[in-house]
Every structure is written in structure tokens, then in C-alpha cells.
N, C-alpha and C positions, 0 to 999 in steps of 0.2 A: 504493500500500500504506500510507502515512505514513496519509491521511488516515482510513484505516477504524481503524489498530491507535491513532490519535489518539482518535477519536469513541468507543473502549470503555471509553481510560483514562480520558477525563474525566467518560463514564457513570460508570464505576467509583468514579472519586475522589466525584461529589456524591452517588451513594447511599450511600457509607461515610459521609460528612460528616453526610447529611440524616439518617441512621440514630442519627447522635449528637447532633444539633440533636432531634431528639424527645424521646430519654432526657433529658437536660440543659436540655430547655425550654426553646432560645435558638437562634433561627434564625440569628443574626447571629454565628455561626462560619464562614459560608458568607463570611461580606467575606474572612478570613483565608486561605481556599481560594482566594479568583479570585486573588490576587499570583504565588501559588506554583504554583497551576495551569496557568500561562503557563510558567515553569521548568521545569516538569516536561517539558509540550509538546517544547518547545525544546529539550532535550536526549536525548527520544524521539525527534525525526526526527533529532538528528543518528547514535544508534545505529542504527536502522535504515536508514541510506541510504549508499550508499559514496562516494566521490570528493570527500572534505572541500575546501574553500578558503577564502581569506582572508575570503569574504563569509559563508559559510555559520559559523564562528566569532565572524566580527561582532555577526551574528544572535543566537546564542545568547549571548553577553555583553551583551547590549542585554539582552533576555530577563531574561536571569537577573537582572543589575542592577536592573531595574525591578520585579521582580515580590517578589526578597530581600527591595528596601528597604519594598515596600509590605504585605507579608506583615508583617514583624517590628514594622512602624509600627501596623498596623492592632491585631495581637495585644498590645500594651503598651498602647494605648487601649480594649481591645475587653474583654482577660480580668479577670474580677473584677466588671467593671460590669452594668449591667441590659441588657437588651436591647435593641438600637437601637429608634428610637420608630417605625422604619417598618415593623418584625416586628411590635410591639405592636400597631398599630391596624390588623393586616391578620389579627392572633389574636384580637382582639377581633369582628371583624366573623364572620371565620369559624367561631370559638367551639371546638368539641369537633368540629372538622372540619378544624382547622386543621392536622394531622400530613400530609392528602392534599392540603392547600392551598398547604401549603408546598414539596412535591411537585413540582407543578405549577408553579404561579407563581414558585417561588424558586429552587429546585435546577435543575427541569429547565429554565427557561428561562436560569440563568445557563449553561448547561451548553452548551446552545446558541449562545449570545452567544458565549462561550469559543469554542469548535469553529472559527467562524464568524472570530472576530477572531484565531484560530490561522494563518487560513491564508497571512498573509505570512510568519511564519517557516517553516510546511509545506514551501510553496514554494521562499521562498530559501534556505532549507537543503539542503533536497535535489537541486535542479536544479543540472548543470554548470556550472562555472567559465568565464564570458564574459570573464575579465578584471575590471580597474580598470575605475571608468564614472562620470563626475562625480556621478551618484546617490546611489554611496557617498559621499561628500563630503559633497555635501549633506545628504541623510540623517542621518549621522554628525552632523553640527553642527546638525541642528533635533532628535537625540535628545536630545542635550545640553545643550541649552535647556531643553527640554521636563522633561530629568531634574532641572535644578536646580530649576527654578522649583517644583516638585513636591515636592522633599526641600525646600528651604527655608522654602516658604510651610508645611508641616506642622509642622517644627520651629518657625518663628514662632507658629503656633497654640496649640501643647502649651505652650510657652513662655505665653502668652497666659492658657489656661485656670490654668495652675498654681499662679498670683496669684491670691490672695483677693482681694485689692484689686478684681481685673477683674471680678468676680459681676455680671452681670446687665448686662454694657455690651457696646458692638462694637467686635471687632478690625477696626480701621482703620489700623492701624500696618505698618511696613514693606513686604513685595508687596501687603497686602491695602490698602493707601493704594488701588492702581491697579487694581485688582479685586476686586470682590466673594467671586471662589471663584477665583485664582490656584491651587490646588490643581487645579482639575479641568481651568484652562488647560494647565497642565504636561504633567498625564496628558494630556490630548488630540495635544496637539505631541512627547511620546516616540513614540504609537504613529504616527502622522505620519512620523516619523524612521525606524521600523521599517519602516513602509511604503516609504516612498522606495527604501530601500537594497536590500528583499525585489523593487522594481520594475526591478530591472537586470537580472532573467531575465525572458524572454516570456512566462512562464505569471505570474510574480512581480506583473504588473501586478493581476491579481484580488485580489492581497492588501491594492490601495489600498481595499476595503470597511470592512475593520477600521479604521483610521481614521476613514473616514466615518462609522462606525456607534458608535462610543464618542464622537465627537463629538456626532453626533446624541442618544447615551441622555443622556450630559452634558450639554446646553443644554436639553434639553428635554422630557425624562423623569423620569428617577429621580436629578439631580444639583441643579441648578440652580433647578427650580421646586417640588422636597418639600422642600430645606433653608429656602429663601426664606418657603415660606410659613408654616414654625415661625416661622423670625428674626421676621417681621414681629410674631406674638404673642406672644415673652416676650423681645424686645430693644426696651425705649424707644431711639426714635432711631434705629433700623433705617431706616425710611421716608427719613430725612434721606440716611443712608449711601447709598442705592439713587438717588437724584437725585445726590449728586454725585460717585456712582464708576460703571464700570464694571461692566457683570456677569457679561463674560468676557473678551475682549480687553484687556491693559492698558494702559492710556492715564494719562494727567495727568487728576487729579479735575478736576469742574466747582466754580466759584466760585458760589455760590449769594447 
């Protein structure tokens, strides 16, 4: 039942969003939605499912945690400004067709992606209580990696841009010394942690997708290689930064 009365609301939530990304002319309210959308998720299966326990709790405090801070981070960077440049050149292309474009390619498929990366908390929320199971442990300690790395490297960033001084150079300083996008490493390693922990019930294993699959759009979709290939044309020096850092994993820079 979770997963159908799931799949309406978050129909629900990106046609309301998309509805006002039209009127407002700014697709890039929908970043605002995927943090919170996850929240919502997460505390939909836990109303609709009976037999609460300590993991199913876990879950949704993971949840919730990740999705607050990324909701509220993204809308202080988001509102007020112009439209991300990845709405822009996808409005440009599709012109006076872009309200059904954005439809499609932005709403409905983050909406999808959603659904889809929903279903380790689906699962481990709603399934029986197995007990303790070293998962939660582990899990637990790779969300928490994954959450710092993620709130810190962002705050190092804002922190970054907010200098004048900084116009037109690369952050290379603190996490971003040891990777290139330490932000999307974090995000990657929280859902990782969700995963783990959602994998101590039987059915919970299917929810290790969601991790794979925001791994996957992050290194090699819509994270890592659209940011990259702005950086490269309006940051002198970018080139240098990408020989001797990392571009996800963090490591100790190369001596060049």
C-alpha cells in the first residue's frame, strides 16, 4: 500500500511545484522539492504502516535530517537568484515548449528518480522488526559520514562564494582540497547509509538501488560532468585543479 499512496504524493507534490515553476518562470524550484520530498516520503510510510521500531525511526530521522538540511540549503542559495544554468539552456533549446519540456524531463522524471530512490525507506519503515543487525551500525556510521561531508563541504562553499575576493577562482580549500565535488560525495555515502540500514529486512535489500542510482546520476549525469564542464569555461585554473584533485573519492591531491 506504502508504495502506491507514495507514487500519488510525489505525482502530487511535482505537479503542484511544476505548476508554479511555469507561472514564476524558474524550473529550479524543483532542486528545493527533491530535499523535502524525501521527508515527506518518510514520514508517509511511517503513518500509514503499523508496528513502529527502532529501525523504522532511524529511517525517518536519517530522512528527515538529510532532506531539512538540503531543502533549506538549496532555498537560501536558490531564492532570489536566476535560474540555474541547467533550466536555462534546456529553455533555450526548447523555446515556447518548454512548460511541456519541463514536464517531462524535469518534474516527471525527478519524480520518478524520487519514487524509485524512496524505496529503502518504503521498505525499512514499514517491514517488521528483525531486531539489532550490525547493518544498523554500519549504516548509521556511513550516514554520518556521508551527512557531514555534505553539510560541511556546502557551508565551505557558501562560505567561498561570499568573498569578493574569491570572483572568478576555485575552491580548493578545505574538503574541496581532496575532491573536486565533496558535496555530491556526501550525498552519495548518506543514501549509502540509508541503504545499509533499510537492508536488515528481506525485502529492504531492493532499496540498495537508491544508492546505486544517485551514485550513478552523480558521477555521471547530471552532477559531476554538467558542473565540470561550466568550471572548465569560466574558472582559469580549473584544468590544473582536475589533474591534481580528485573528482569524487577523497584522496590526498597529486603533486604536479
Amino acid at each position: 500500500m506504502v508504495l502506491w499512496v507514495a507514487a500519488v504524493v510525489i505525482a502530487g507534490m511535482m505537479l503542484t511545484v511544476w505548476a508554479i515553476s511555469v507561472a514564476v518562470r524558474d524550473a529550479g524550484i524543483v532542486d528545493i522539492l527533491w530535499g523535502f520530498g524525501f521527508v515527506v516520503v518518510a514520514w508517509l510510510s511511517w503513518l500509514v504502516t503499523d508496528g513502529h521500531d527502532v529501525r523504522a525511526a532511524l529511517l525517518v530521522f536519517m530522512a528527515t535530517a538529510w532532506g531539512l538540511r538540503l531543502a533549506i540549503h538549496l532555498a537560501f542559495r536558490n531564492i532570489g537568484q536566476e535560474e540555474d544554468f541547467r533550466y536555462q539552456s534546456m529553455r533555450r533549446r526548447a523555446g515556447d515548449r518548454f512548460w511541456i519540456t519541463s514536464l517531462v524531463r524535469v518534474f516527471g522524471l525527478q519524480a520518478a528518480a524520487m519514487w524509485v530512490m524512496s524505496l529503502p525507506l518504503m521498505f525499512g519503515i514499514s517491514d517488521a522488526d528483525r531486531g539489532l543487525t550490525p547493518l544498523w551500525v554500519i549504516g548509521t556510521a556511513v550516514f554520518l559520514v556521508g551527512f557531514g561531508f555534505e553539510a560541511v563541504s556546502d557551508w565551505q562553499l557558501t562560505r567561498f562564494k561570499a568573498d569578493s575576493a574569491n570572483a572568478g577562482t576555485v575552491m580548493n580549500r578545505g574538503l574541496w582540497r581532496y575532491s573536486r565535488h565533496p558535496n555530491y560525495f556526501g550525498d552519495a555515502t548518506a543514501w549509502w547509509g540509508i541503504g545499509l540500514v533499510a537492508a536488515s529486512t528481506p525485502i529492504g535489500i531492493v532499496g540498495l538501488i537508491a544508492p546505486a542510482l544517485i551514485t550513478w546520476i552523480l558521477v555521471k549525469v547530471s552532477g559531476v560532468p554538467m558542473v565540470e564542464h561550466r568550471m572548465k569555461r569560466k574558472r582559469p585554473g580549473y584544468d590544473e585543479y582536475i589533474q591534481r584533485t580528485s573528482a569524487f573519492l577523497p584522496r590526498r591531491p597529486k603533486s604536479l
